[in-house]
Legacy VTK file of the C-alpha trace (Angstrom):
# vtk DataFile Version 3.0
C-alpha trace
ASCII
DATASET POLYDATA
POINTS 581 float
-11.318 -0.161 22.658
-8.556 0.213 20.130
-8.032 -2.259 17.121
-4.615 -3.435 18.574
-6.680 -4.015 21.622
-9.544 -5.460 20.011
-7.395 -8.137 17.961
-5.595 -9.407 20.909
-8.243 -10.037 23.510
-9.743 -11.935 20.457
-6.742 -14.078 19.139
-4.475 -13.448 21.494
-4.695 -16.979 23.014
-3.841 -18.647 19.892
-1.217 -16.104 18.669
1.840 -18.533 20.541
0.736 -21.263 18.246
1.263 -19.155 15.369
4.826 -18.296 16.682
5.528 -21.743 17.498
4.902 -22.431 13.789
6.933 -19.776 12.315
9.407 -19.107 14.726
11.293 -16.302 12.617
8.416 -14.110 12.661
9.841 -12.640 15.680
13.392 -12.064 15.201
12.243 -10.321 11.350
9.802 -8.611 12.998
12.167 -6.969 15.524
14.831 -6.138 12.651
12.045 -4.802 10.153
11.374 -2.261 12.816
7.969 -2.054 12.715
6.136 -1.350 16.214
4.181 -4.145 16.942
4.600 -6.641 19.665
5.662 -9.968 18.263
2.168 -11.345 20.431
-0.026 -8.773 18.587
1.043 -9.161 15.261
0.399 -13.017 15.328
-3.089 -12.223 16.403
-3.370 -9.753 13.482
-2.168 -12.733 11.181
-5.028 -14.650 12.966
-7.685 -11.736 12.436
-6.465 -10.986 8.577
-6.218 -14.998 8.166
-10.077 -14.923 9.442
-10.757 -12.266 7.588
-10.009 -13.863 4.139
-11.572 -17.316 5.202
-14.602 -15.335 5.324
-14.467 -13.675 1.454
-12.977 -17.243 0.381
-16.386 -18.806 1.919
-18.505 -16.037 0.237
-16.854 -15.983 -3.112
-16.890 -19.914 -3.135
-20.766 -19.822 -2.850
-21.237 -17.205 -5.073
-19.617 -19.728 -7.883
-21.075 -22.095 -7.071
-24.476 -21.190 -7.614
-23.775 -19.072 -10.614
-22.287 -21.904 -12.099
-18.561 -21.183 -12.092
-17.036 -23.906 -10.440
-13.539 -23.481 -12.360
-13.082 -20.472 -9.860
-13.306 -22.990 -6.574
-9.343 -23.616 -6.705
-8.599 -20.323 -6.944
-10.768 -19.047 -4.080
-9.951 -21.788 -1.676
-6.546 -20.698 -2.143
-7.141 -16.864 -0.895
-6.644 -18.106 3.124
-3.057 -20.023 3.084
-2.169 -17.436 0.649
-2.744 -14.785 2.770
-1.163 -16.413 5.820
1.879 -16.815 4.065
2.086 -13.556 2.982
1.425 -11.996 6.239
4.289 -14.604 7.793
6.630 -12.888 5.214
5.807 -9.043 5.825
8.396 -9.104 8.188
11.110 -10.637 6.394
10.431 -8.582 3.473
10.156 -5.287 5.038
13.623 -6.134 7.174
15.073 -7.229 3.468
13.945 -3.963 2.472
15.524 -1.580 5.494
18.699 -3.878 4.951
19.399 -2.927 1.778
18.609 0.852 2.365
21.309 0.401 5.025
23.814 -1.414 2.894
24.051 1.274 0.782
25.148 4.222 3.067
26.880 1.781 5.548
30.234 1.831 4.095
30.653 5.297 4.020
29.648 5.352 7.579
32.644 3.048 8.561
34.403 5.328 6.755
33.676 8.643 8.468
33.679 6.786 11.821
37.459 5.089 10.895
38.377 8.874 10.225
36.909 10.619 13.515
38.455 7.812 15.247
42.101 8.631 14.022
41.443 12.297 14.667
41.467 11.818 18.196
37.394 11.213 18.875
36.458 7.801 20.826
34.474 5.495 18.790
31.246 6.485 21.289
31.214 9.730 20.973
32.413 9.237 16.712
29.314 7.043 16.381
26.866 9.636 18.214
28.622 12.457 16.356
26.760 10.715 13.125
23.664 12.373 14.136
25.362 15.933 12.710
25.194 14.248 9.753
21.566 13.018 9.686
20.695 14.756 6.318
23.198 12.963 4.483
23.487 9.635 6.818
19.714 9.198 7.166
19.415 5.294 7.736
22.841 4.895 9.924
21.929 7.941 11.896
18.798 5.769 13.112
21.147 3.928 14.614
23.032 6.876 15.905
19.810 7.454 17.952
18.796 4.484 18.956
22.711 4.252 20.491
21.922 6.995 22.348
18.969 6.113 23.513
20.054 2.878 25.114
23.268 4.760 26.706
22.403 8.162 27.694
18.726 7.617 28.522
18.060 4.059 29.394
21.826 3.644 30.949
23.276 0.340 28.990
27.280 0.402 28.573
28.408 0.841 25.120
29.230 -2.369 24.426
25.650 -3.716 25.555
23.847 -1.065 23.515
26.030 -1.757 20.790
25.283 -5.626 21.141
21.432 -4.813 20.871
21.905 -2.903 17.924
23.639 -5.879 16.389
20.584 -8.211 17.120
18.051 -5.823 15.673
19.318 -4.932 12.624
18.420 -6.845 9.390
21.807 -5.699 7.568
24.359 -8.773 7.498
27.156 -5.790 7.294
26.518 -3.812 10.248
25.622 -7.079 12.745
29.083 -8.494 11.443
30.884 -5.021 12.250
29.325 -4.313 15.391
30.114 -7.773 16.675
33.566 -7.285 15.090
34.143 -4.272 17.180
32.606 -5.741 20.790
35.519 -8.500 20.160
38.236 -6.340 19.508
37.890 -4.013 22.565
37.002 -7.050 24.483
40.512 -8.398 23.987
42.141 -5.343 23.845
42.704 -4.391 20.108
43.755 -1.686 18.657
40.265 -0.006 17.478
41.311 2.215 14.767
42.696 -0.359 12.869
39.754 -2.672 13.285
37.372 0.143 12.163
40.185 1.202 9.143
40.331 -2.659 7.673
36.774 -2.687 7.654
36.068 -0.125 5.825
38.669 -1.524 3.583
36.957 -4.525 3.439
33.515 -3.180 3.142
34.501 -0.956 -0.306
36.864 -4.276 -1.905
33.411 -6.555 -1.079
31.543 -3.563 -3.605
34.303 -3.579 -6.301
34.124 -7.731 -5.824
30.575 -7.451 -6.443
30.345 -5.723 -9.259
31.797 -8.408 -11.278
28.787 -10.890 -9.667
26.481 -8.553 -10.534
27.258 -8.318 -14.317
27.833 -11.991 -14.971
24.109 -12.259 -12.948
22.790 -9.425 -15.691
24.497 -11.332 -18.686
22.349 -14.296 -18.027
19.174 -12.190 -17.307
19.482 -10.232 -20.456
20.509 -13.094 -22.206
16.717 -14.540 -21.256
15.246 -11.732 -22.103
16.911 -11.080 -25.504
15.481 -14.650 -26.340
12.185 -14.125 -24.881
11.968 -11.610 -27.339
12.856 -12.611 -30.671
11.352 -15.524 -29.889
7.686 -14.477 -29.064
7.014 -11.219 -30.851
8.844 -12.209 -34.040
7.187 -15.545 -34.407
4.024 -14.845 -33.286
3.900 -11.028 -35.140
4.923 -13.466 -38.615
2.384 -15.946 -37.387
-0.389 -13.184 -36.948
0.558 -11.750 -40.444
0.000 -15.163 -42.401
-3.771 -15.509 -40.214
-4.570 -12.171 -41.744
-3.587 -12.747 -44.639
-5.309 -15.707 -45.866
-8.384 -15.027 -43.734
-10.463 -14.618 -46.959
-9.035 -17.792 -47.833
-9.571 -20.342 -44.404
-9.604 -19.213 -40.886
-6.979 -19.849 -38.567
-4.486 -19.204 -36.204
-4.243 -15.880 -33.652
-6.953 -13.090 -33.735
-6.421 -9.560 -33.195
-7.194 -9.522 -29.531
-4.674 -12.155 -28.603
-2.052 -10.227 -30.372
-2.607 -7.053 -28.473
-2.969 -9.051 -25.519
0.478 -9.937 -26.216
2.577 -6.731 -27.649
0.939 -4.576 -26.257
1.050 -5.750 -22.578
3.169 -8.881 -22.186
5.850 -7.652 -23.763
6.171 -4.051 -22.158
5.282 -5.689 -18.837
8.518 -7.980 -19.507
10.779 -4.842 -19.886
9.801 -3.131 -17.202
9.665 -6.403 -15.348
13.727 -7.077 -16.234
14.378 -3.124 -14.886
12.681 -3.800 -11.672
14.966 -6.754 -11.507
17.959 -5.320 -12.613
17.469 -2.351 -9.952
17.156 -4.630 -7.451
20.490 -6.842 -8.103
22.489 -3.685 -9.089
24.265 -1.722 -6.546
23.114 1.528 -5.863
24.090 4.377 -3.911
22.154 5.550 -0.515
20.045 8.233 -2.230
18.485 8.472 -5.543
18.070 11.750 -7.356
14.576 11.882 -8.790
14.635 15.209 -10.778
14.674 13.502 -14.333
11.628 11.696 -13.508
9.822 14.967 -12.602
10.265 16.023 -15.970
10.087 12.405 -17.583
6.242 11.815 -16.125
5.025 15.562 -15.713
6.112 16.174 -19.186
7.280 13.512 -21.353
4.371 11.270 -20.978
1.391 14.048 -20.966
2.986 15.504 -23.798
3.168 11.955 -25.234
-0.146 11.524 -24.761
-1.512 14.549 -25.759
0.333 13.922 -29.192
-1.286 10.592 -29.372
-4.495 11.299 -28.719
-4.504 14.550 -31.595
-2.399 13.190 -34.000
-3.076 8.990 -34.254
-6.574 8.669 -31.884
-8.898 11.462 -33.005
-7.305 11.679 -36.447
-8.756 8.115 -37.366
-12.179 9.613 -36.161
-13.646 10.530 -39.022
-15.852 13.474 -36.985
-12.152 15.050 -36.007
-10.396 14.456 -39.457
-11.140 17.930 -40.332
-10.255 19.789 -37.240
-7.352 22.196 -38.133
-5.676 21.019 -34.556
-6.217 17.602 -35.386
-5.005 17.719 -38.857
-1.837 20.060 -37.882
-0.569 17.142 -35.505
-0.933 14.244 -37.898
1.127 16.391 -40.273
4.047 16.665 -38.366
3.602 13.659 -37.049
3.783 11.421 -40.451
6.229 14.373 -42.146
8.949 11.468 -42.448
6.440 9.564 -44.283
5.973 12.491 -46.611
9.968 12.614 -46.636
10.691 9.285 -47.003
7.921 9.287 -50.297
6.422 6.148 -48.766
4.600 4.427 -51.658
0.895 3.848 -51.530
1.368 0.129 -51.092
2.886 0.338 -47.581
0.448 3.105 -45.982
-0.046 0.584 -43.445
3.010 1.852 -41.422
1.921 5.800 -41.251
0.465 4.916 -37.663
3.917 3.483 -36.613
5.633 6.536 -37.942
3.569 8.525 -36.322
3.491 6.932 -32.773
8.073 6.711 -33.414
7.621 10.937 -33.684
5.196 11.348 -30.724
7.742 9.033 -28.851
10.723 10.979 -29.592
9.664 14.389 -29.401
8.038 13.573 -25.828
11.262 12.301 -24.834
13.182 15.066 -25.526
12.697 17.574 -22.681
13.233 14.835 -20.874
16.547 13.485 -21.868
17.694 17.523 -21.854
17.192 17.710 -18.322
18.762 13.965 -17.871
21.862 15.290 -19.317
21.837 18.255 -17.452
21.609 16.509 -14.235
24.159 13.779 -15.180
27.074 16.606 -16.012
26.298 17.862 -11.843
27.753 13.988 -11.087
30.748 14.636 -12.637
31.651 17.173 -9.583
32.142 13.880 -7.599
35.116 13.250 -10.013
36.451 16.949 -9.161
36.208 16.629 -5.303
38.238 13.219 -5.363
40.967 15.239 -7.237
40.868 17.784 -4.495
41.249 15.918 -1.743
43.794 14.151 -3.408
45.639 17.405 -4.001
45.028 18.596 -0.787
46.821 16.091 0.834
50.151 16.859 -1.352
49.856 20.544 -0.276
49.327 19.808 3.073
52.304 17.744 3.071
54.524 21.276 2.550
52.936 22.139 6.299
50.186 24.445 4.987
47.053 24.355 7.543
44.274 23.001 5.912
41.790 26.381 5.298
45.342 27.993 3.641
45.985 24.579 1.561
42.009 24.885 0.505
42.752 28.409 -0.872
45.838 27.513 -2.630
43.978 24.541 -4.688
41.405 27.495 -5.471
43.187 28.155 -8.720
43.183 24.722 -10.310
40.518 23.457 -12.567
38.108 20.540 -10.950
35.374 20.437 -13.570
32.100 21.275 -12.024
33.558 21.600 -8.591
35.907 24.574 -9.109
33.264 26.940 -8.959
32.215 25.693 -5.608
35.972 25.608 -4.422
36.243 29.569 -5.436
33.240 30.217 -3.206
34.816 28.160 -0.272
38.331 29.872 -0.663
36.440 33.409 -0.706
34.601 32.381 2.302
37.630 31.089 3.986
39.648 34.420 3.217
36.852 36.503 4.661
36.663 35.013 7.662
33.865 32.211 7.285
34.150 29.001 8.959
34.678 26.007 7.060
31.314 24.255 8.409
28.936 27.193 7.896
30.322 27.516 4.162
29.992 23.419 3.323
26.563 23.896 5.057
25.116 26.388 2.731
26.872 24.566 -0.149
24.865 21.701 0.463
21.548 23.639 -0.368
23.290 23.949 -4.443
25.299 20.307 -4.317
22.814 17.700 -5.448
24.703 14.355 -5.778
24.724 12.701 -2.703
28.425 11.135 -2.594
29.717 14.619 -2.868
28.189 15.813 0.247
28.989 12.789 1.999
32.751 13.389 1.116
32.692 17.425 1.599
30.777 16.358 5.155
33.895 13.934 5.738
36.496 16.413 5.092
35.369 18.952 7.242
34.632 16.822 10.453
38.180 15.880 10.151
39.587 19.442 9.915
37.126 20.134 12.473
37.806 17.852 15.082
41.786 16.387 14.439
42.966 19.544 12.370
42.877 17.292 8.997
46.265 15.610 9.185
47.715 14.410 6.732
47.514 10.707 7.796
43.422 11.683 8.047
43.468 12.851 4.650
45.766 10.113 3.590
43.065 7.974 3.788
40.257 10.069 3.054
41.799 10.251 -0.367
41.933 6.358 -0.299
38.299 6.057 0.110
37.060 8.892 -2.313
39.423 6.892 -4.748
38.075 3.593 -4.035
34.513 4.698 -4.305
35.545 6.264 -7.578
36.777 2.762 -8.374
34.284 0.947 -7.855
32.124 3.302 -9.957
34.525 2.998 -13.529
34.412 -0.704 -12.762
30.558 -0.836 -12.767
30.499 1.221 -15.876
33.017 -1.094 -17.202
31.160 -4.586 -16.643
27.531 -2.765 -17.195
28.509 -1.116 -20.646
29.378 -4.024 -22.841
25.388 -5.627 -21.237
23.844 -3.061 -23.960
24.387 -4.297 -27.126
21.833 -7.065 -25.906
18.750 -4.819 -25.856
20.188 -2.615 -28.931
20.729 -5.608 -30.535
16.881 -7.272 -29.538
15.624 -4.551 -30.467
17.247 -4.154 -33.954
16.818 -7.520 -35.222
13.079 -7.473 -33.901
12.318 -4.369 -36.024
13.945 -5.260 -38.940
12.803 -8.661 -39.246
9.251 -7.853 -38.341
9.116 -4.982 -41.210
10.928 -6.843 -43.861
7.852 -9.540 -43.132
5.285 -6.618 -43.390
6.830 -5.967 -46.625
6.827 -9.452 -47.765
3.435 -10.163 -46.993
2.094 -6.884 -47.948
2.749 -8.201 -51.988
1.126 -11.453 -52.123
-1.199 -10.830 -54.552
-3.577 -13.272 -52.143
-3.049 -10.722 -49.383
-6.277 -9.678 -48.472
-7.471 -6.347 -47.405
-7.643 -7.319 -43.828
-3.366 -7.649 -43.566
-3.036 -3.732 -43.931
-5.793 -3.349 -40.827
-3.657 -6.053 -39.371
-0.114 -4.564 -39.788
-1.529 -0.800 -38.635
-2.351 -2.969 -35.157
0.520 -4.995 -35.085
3.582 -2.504 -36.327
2.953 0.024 -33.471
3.686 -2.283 -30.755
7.278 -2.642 -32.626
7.907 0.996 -31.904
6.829 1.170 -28.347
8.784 -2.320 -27.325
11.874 -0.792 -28.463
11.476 2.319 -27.036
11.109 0.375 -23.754
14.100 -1.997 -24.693
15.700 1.789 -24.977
14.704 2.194 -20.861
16.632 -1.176 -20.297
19.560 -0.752 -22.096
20.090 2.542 -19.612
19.140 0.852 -16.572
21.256 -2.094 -17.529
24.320 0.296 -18.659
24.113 2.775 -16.368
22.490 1.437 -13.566
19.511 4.531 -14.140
16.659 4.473 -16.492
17.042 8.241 -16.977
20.067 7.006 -18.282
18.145 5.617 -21.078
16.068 8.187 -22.478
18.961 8.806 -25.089
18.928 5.054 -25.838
15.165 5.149 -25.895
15.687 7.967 -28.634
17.839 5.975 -30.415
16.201 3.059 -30.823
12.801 4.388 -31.729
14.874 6.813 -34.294
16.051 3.476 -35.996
12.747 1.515 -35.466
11.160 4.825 -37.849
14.085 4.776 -40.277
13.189 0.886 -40.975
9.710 1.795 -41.384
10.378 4.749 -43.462
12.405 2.853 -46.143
10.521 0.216 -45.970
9.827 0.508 -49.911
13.968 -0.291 -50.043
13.363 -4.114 -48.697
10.502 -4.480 -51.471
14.293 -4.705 -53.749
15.145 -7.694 -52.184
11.812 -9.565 -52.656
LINES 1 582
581 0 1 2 3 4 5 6 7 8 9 10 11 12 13 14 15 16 17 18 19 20 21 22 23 24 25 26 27 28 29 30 31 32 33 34 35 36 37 38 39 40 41 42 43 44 45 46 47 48 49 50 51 52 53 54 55 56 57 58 59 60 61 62 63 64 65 66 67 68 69 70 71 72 73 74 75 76 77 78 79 80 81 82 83 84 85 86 87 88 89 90 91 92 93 94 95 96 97 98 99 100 101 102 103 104 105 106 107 108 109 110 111 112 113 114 115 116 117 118 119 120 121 122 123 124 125 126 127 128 129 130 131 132 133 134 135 136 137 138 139 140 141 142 143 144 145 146 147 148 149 150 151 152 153 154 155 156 157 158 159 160 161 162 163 164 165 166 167 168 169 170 171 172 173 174 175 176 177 178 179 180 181 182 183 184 185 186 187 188 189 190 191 192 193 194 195 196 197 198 199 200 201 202 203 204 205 206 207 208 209 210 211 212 213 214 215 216 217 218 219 220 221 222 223 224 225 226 227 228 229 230 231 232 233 234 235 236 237 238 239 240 241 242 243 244 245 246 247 248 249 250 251 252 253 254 255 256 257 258 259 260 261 262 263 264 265 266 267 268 269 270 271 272 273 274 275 276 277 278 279 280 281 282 283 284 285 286 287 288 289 290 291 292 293 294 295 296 297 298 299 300 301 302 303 304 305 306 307 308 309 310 311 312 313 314 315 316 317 318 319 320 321 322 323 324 325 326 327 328 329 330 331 332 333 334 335 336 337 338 339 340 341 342 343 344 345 346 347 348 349 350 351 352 353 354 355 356 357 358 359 360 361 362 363 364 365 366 367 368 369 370 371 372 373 374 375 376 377 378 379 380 381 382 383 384 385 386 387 388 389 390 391 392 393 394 395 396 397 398 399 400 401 402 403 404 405 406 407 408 409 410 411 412 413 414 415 416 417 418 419 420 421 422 423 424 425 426 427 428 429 430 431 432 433 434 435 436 437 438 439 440 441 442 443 444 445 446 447 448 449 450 451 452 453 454 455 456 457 458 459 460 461 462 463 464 465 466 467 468 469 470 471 472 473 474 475 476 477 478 479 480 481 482 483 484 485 486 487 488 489 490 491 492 493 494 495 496 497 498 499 500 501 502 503 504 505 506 507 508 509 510 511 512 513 514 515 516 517 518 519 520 521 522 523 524 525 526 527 528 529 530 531 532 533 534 535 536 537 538 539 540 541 542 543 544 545 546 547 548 549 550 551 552 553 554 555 556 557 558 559 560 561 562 563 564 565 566 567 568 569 570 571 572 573 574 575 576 577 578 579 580
């Protein structure tokens, strides 16, 4: 008997009352697309639900008797926990295939507007998505499904189209697809339907991007407070406990504090970048290439420096080792540079970890900056179009106008346009040569335009009225992308500036506190614990200000460099503040 099987015969009779109780289980379940029956996955709820009434019951016993009663609340609170969860699986995963699908959607509407006014019907322009299933990979799910319903199961287009509408979780596509029944229903005039919504899709993104950095203002804003607030006053609090610890015991201990900067805090930052990737826009595909390098070299090489140059150098067995020693050198060579004086010894493990972080990070942002100057070819291709339309204005066909642009400079994309105009002179056709450049064209809105262009020479002989509004839409989407740069930027002086003020004021204490003659010995073991955490928080706060600015975190790796370069310059003239006191 199979487990789908087995579940159902036993909680199949109860799985209506489950539905009855959360009647939007079914209608998420059917737009999260996962396979289930709506009957089968209440009975799973039902088997999962027993399931964890069974380890609440066991773990409840079990603290009972070993006297730990404080852990009843908690364990009696694993089953409705669980239930709710499982109700919201659905919803979530449905949230999740929405988004993915609000992404690519409006340059879907915008190929389809396109094929439409090349002379394609809006049927056969919709199945003709499935060409384009490498680039178009969440819409072209629809594509299939389309098909499916009216080639194979034989519903008209409108009814298939209608179904789609009711399973899909994306708020865009049900309102477009129902836009579109109503307009052939009465008779409209189709292309201009599909043309004002894809208008309307790409002014809703530039309208957005406005929301979405007043929305980041007041995030950052919380965090910027969250952390002056807690690290500097409890880091000053920590260095008056250690202080006078010969003198009367109070306050925080050591564990508390690392408890604190070294896993609250960081968990915070990366906390605000999960949030601000999920309330930023962002484009259908993600390149991941700077990550390769980022976490299969930056951070072993990170912690390979670490663990020679800080870790085994404070081992007194390994303090000897050539290896060992050869690390800590370079790694506390700024000390040496700065002539730190003996007093203030107690940063050398800070400078150290600032050097491990920003020589790790350097292949790293290399690469990032390599990969960023391939984006700018989406800038070039929007200028070619563009052009293209001009020339084909004079009457030129469109592979002749493509080889007469061949001599004009596009940035990054002229080499590819040489290539294409060789092609095209020797004989190639235009689809074969776009297909092969997408094995060397990385960024996915420039193969989503290049795939645009040549469907439309392909199937209405690229117009000019076709181009005409290609050229709109590379230009809007070029648009929208200066006006997200322009609201994002002025969000990172928040973490530069938390991070700054954090740094300084937290070393200028160290200082301070380091030359009270009642200072006991214990500060300096406290401040080598404590001063650390400074450097890797604002190399993190580095992370945000890129994901914040840029909408990327590879995007801030230089940031991350930055700040951990100015974190180590406070920390190397540290002995200047001692002027001031």
């Amino acid at each position: 008997m199979k487990f789908w099987d087995f579940i159902y015969r036993c909680f199949g009779d109860y799985a209506d009352e489950v539905l009855r109780a959360s009647p939007s289980v079914a209608k998420q379940l059917r737009r999260s697309n996962i396979h289930i029956h709506v009957e089968v996955y209440a009975s799973l709820i039902l088997f999962v639900l027993a399931l964890s009434a069974g380890v609440a019951a066991t773990l409840g016993v079990l603290s009972f008797f070993l006297g730990f009663p404080v852990f009843l609340p908690l364990v009696l609170a694993i089953p409705p926990l669980t239930y709710i969860v499982m109700i919201l699986i659905p919803s979530l995963v449905s949230g999740s295939r929405a988004s993915a699908i609000d992404g690519e959607f409006p340059y879907t509407i915008s190929y389809l507007s396109i094929m439409v006014m090349s002379g394609l019907s809006p049927y056969i322009a919709f199945e003709r998505i499935l060409k384009g299933s490498v680039i178009f990979q969440k819409t072209s799910e629809l594509a299939q499904r389309f098909v499916l319903l009216n080639k194979i199961l034989g519903k008209d287009p409108l009814t298939a189209f209608a179904m789609l509408s009711d399973r899909n979780p994306s708020a865009r596509v049900r309102e477009t697809l129902s836009g579109y029944i109503s307009t052939v229903k009465a008779g409209g005039d189709v292309i201009d339907y599909l043309n004002k919504r894809a208008r309307a899709l790409f002014n809703d993104l530039l309208v957005s991007m406005k929301i979405i950095a007043d929305r980041l203002g007041g995030l950052l804003e919380s965090y910027l407070a969250i952390v002056l607030l807690t690290m500097i006053s409890f880091t000053v609090l920590y260095f008056v406990t250690a202080s006078y610890s010969g003198v009367i015991a109070f306050g925080i201990d050591t564990g508390t504090m690392t408890l604190l900067l070294y896993i609250l805090m960081p968990f915070i930052s990366i906390a605000i970048i999960y949030l601000g990737d999920v309330m930023q826009y962002k484009e259908a595909w993600m390149d991941w290439r700077p990550y390769y390098v980022f976490f299969g070299v930056t951070l072993p090489s990170a912690a390979v420096l670490s663990l020679l140059g800080i870790v085994l150098y404070g081992n007194p067995a390994f303090k000897n080792n050539p290896v060992v020693t050869a690390v800590h050198d370079i790694l506390i060579l700024p000390m040496k540079l700065a002539d730190v004086p003996p007093n203030l010894t107690f940063v050398e493990s800070s400078i150290a970890l600032s050097m491990t972080l920003i020589i790790s990070i350097i292949p790293s942002l290399i690469y990032a900056e390599y990969v960023a100057r391939e984006y700018t070819i989406n800038n070039g291709i929007t200028r070619f179009i563009r052009d293209l339309v001009e020339v084909r204005k004079t009457g030129l066909p469109p592979e002749k106008s493509i080889i007469e642009l061949s001599s004009r400079d596009y940035g990054v994309f002229s080499k590819y346009l040489k290539k294409i105009s060789l092609e095209l002179t020797l004989g190639v056709p235009l689809r074969k040569i776009i297909e092969e450049l997408f094995k060397k064209i990385k960024p996915w809105r420039a193969k989503v335009l290049l795939f645009i262009l040549t469907d439309s020479i392909e199937v209405g002989g690229g117009t000019v009225d076709v181009l005409e509004n290609l050229a709109w839409f590379a230009e809007s989407i070029e648009a929208i992308e200066a006006e997200k740069k322009r609201s994002m930027r002025t969000l990172m002086i928040v973490p530069y500036l938390g991070a700054v003020l954090t740094a300084f004021t937290i070393v200028f204490m160290a200082v301070y506190m380091g030359r009270i003659p009642l200072a006991s010995g214990q500060f300096k073991a406290a401040a080598s614990t404590v001063l650390p955490s400074i450097v890797l928080n604002t190399y993190l706060m580095g992370l945000v200000a890129g994901k914040v600015g840029s909408g990327s975190v590879a995007a801030g790796f230089k940031h991350a460099l930055i700040l951990t370069l100015v974190t180590m310059l406070f920390f190397m003239f540290s002995k200047v503040f001692t002027g001031f006191l």
